[in-house]
One Martini backbone bead per residue (centre of mass of N, CA, C, O) as a GRO file, in nm:
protein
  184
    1UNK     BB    1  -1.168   1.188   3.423
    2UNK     BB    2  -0.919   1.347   3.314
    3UNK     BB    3  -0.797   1.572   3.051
    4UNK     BB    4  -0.463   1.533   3.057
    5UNK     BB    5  -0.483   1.188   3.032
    6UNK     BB    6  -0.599   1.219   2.750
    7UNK     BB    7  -0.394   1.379   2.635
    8UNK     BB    8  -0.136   1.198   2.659
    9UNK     BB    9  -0.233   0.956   2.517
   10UNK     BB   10  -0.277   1.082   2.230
   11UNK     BB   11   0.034   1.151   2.240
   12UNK     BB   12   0.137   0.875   2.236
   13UNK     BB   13   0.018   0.774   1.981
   14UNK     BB   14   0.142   0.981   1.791
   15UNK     BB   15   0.417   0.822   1.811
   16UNK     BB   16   0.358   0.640   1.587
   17UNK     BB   17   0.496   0.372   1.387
   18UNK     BB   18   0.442   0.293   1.099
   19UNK     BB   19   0.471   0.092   0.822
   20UNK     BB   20   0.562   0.128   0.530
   21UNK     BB   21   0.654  -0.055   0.247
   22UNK     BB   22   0.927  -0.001   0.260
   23UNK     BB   23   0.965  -0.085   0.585
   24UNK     BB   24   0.938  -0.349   0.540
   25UNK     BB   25   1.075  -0.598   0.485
   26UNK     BB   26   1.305  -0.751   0.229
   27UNK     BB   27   1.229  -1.038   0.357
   28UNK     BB   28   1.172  -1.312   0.411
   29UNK     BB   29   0.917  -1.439   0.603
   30UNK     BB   30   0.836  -1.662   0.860
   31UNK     BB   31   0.614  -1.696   1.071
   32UNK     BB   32   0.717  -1.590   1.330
   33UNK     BB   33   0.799  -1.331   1.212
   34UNK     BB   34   0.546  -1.226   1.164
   35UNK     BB   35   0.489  -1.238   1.383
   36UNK     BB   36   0.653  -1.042   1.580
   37UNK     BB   37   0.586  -0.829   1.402
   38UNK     BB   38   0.309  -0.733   1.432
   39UNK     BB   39   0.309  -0.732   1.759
   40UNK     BB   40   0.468  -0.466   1.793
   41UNK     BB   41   0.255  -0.286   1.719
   42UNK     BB   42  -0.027  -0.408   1.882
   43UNK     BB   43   0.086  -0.349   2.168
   44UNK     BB   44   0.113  -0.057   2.172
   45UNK     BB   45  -0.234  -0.064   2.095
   46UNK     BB   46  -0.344  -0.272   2.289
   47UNK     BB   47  -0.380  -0.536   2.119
   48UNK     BB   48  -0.407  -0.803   2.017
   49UNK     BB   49  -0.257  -1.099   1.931
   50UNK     BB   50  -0.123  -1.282   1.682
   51UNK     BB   51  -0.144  -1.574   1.500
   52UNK     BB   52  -0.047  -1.824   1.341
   53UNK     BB   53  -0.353  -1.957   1.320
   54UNK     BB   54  -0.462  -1.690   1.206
   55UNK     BB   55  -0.310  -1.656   0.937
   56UNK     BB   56  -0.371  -1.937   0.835
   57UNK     BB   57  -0.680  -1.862   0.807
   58UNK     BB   58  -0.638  -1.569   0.623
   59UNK     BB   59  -0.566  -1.803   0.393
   60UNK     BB   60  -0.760  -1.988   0.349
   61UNK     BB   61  -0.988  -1.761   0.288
   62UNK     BB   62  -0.845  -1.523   0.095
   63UNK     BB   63  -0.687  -1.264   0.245
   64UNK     BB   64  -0.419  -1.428   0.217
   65UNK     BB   65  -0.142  -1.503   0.054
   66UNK     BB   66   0.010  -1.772  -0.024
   67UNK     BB   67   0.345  -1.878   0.070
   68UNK     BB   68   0.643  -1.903  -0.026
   69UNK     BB   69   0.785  -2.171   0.110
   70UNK     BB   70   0.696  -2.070   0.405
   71UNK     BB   71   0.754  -1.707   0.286
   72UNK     BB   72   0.704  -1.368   0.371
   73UNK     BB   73   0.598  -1.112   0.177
   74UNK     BB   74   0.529  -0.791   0.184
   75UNK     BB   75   0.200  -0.854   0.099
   76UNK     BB   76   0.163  -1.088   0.349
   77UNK     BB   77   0.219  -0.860   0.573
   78UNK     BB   78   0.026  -0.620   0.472
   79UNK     BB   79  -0.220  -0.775   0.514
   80UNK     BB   80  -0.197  -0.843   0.750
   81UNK     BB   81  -0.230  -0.608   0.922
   82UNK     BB   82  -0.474  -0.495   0.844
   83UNK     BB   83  -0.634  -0.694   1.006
   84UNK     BB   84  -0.538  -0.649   1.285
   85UNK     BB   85  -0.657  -0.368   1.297
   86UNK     BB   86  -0.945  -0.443   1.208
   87UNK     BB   87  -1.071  -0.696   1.385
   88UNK     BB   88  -1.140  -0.521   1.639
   89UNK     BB   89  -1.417  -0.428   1.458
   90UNK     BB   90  -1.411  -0.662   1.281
   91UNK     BB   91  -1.474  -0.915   1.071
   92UNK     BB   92  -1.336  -1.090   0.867
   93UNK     BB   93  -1.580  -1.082   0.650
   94UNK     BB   94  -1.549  -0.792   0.638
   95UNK     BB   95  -1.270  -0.754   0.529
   96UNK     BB   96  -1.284  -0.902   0.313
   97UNK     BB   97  -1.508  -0.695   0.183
   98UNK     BB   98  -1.324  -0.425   0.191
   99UNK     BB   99  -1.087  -0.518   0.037
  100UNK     BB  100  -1.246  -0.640  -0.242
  101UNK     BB  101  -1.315  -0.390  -0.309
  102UNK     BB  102  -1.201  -0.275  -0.604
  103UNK     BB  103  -0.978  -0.463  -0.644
  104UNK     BB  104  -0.689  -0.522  -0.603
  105UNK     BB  105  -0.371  -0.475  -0.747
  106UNK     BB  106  -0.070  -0.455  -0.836
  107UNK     BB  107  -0.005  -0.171  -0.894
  108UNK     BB  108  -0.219  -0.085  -0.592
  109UNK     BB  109  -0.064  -0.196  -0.349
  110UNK     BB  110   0.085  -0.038  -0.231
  111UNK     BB  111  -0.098   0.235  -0.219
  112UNK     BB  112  -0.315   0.064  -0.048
  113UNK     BB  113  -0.114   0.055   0.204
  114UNK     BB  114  -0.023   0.318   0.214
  115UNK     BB  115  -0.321   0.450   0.255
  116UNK     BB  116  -0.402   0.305   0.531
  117UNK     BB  117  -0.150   0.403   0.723
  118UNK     BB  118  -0.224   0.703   0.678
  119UNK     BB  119  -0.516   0.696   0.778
  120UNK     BB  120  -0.469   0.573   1.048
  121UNK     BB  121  -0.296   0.762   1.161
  122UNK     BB  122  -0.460   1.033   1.069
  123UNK     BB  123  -0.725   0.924   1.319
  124UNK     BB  124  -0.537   0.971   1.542
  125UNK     BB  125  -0.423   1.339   1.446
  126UNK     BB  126  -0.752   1.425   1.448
  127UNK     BB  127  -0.708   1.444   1.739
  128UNK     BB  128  -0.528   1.647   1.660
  129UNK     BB  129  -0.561   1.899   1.417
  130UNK     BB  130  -0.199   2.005   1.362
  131UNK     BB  131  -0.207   1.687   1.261
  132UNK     BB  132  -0.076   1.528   0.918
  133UNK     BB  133   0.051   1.304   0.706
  134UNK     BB  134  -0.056   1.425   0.425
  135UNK     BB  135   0.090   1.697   0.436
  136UNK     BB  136   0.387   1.581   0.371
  137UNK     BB  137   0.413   1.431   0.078
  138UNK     BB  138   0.216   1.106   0.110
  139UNK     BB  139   0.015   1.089  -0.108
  140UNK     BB  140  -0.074   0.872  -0.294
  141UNK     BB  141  -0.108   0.838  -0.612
  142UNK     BB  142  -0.332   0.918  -0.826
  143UNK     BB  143  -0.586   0.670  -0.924
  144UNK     BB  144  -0.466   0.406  -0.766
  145UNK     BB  145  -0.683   0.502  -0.533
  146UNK     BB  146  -0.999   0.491  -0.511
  147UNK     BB  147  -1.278   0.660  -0.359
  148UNK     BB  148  -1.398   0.351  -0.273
  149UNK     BB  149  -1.138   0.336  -0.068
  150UNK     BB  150  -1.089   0.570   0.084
  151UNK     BB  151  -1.381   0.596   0.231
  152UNK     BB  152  -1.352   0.316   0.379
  153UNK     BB  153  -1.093   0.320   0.504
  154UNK     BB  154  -1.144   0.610   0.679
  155UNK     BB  155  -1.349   0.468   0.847
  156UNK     BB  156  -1.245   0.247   0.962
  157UNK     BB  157  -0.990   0.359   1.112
  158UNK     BB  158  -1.140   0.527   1.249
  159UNK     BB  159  -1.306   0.315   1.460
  160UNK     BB  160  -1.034   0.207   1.592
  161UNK     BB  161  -0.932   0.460   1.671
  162UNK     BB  162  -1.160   0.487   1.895
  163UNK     BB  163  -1.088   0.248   2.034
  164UNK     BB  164  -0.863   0.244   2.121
  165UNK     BB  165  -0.877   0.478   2.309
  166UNK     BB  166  -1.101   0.378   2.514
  167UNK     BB  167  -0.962   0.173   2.595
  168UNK     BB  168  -0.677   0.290   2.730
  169UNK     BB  169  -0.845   0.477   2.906
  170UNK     BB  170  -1.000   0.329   3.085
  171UNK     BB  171  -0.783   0.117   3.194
  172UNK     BB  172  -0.671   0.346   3.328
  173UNK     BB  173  -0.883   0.448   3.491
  174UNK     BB  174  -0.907   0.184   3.630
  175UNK     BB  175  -0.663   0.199   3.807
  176UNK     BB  176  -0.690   0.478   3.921
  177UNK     BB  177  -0.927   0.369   4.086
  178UNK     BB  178  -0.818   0.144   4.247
  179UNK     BB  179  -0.604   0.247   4.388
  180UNK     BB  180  -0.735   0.484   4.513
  181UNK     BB  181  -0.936   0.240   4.698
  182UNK     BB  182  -0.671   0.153   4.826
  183UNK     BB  183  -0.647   0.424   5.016
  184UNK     BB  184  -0.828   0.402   5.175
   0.00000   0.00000   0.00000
């Protein structure tokens, strides 16, 4: 594998935009709206795709919020994203207790979600390091999302961003060597 596809791939990987908490739907979304808004995210990062089955299990758990009448406001729609990317490398038990540490209230779920958006972000960025989110004077208030929720988060989120990297690459360097072996 070449050293200049792994650098385009980091580069396109750089231009990804997760939603900000701001940034979420500001209408109420049903269950299929909620897939579809999820999976437009996952796709881009090569990640599985999440399902309605999948989110109702996450609301049976006690991961996500039951929905108001049938229909996801942006507490549960950010609730599931967070799962979506975190899935990847842990167990559903595992996020379950990674969110729970130090439960968040409802003062900090915006700036822990925003808090975890821009951790991921920051993940994909340290990898070329002239690039920071958090540069950007985009940095949660001080003191609403815990020390140890930060240190959770940000190791987290290296971990996933690190597989999704490793997926990218293989899986293109598989195919480049298909291809190659198909030519001889």
């Amino acid at each position: 594998m070449n050293n200049e596809l792994l650098k385009r791939d980091l580069n396109q990987l750089q231009l990804l935009q997760l939603p900000r908490w701001t940034d979420l739907p500001g209408l109420n979304l049903y269950m299929d709206q909620v897939v579809s808004y999820i999976n437009q995210y996952l796709e881009v990062l090569d990640l599985d795709e999440i399902t309605a089955a999948m989110i109702n299990n996450y609301v049976k758990k006690g991961l996500v919020v039951a929905p108001d009448k049938k229909r996801y406001a942006k507490q549960q729609i950010s609730q599931v994203l967070i799962i979506a990317l975190l899935k990847t490398n842990f167990s559903i038990e595992e996020i379950g207790r990674l969110l729970s540490v130090e439960t968040a209230t409802d003062r900090n779920e915006k700036q822990l979600y925003d808090y975890f958006i821009l951790t991921f972000l920051d993940a994909i960025h340290q990898l070329d390091e002239e690039y920071s989110p958090f540069e950007q004077g985009t940095k949660p208030a001080n003191g609403l999302v815990t020390e140890t929720q930060k240190t959770l988060l940000k190791l987290a989120c290296q971990s996933v961003v690190y597989k999704i990297v490793i997926r990218i690459t293989v899986k293109k360097d598989q195919t480049t060597t298909l291809k190659s072996a198909g030519k001889k």
